[in-house]
MARLOKOL-749258 format. One line per field, with one value per residue (C-alpha): residue in three letters; z, x, y. Coordinates in steps of 0.2 Angstrom, whole numbers, plus 5000, padded with zeros to 4 digits. Example, Ala and Ser with C-alpha at 12.3 -4.5 7.8 and 13.67 -1.06 7.14 Angstrom:
// MARLOKOL-749258
residu [ALA,SER] .
w [5039,5036] .
u [5062,5068] .
v [4978,4995] .
***
This chain:
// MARLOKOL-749258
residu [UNK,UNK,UNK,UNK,UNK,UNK,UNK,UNK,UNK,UNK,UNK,UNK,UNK,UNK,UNK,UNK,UNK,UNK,UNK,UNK,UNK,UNK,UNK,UNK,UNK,UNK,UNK,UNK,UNK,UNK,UNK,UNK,UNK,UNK,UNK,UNK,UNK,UNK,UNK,UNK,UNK,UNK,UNK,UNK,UNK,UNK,UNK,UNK,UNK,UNK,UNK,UNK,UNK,UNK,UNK,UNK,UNK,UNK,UNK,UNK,UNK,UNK,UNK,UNK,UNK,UNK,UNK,UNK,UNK,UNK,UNK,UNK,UNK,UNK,UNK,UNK,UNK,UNK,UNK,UNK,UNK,UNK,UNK,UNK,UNK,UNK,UNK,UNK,UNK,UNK,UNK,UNK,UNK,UNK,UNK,UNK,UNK,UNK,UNK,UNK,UNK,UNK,UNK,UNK,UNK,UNK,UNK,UNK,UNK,UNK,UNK,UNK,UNK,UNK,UNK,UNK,UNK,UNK,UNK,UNK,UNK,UNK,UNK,UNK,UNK,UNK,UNK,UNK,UNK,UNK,UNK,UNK,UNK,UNK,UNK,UNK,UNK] .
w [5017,5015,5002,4992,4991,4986,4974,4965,4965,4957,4944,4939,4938,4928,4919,4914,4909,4903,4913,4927,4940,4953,4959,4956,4965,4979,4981,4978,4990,5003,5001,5007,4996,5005,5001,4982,4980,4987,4974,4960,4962,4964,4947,4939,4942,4954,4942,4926,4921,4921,4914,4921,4913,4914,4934,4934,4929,4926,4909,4907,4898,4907,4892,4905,4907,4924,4934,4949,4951,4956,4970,4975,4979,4974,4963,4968,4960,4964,4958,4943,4951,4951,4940,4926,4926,4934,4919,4922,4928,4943,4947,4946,4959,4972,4969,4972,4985,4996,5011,5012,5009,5022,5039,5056,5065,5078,5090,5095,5105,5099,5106,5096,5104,5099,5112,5110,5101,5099,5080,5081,5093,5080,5065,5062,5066,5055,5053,5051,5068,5081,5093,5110,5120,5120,5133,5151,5151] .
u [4937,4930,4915,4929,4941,4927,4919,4938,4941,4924,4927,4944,4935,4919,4934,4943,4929,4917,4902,4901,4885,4876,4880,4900,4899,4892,4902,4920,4917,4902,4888,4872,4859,4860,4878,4875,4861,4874,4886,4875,4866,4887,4894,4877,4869,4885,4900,4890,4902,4890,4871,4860,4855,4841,4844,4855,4872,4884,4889,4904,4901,4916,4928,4941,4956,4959,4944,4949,4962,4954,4947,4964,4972,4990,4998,5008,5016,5004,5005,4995,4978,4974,4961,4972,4982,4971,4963,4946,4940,4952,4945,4927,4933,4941,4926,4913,4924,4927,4920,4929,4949,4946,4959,4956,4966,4972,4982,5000,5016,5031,5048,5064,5080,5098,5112,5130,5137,5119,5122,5137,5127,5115,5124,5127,5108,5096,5083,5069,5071,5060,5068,5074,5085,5103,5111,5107,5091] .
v [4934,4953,4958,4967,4950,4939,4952,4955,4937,4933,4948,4940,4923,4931,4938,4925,4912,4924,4914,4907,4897,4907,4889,4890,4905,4900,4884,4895,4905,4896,4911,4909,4917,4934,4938,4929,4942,4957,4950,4949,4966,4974,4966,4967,4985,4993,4989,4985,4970,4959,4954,4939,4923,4916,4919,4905,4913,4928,4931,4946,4963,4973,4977,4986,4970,4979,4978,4969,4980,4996,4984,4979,4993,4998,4983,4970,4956,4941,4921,4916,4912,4893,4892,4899,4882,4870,4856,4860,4842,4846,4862,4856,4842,4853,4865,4851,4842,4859,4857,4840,4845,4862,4857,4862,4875,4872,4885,4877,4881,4879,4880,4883,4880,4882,4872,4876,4860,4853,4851,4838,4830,4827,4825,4806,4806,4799,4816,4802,4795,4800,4813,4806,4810,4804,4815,4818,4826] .
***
């Protein structure tokens, strides 16, 4: 993820909440304290949507609703971010819990093929039974 992704994600966030963790932050997004200062010092003294607390946390001054759009570039229609309909005792679990749900990748080949006539072949076929061959291979 860019600097200009994270930073307009954290603005709709900071947004949205009003306040947010130095700590959330960096969890949401796994910064080291390096890119959580670049951050800080953009929303705080770049953008001015933002004072510190205490030095522990963002609290939201910006009073434009669309920020985070000038970031984004030209508008397109995008889903309802997670947090917005997420209870909040979920979202502090997959927050706290990240590291653990990430995958692997993996990189895969992958054949499609289409035979003339495979389909009644296979039609009677229960789709949960393991593939094998029942023609002359």
């Amino acid at each position: 993820m860019t600097f200009k992704e994270v930073l307009a994600q954290a603005i709709d966030w900071l947004q949205q909440d009003k306040r947010l963790s130095y700590r959330a932050l960096q969890r949401q997004f796994a910064l080291d304290n390096d890119y959580l200062d670049d951050l800080k010092a953009e929303l705080i003294e770049v953008r001015r949507v933002a004072v510190d607390e205490d030095g522990r946390s963002l609290v939201w001054t910006g009073d434009t609703p669309s920020v985070s759009a000038t970031l984004a570039g030209p508008t397109v229609p995008r889903a309802q971010g997670p947090l917005t309909y997420t209870p909040s005792y979920l979202a502090e679990k997959i927050l706290t819990s990240h590291s653990a749900l990430e995958g692997e990748r993996k990189q895969v080949t992958v054949l499609f093929a289409d035979l003339k006539g495979s389909m009644e072949l296979l039609a009677d076929r229960d789709p949960r039974r393991p593939a094998s061959c029942s023609i002359r291979c």
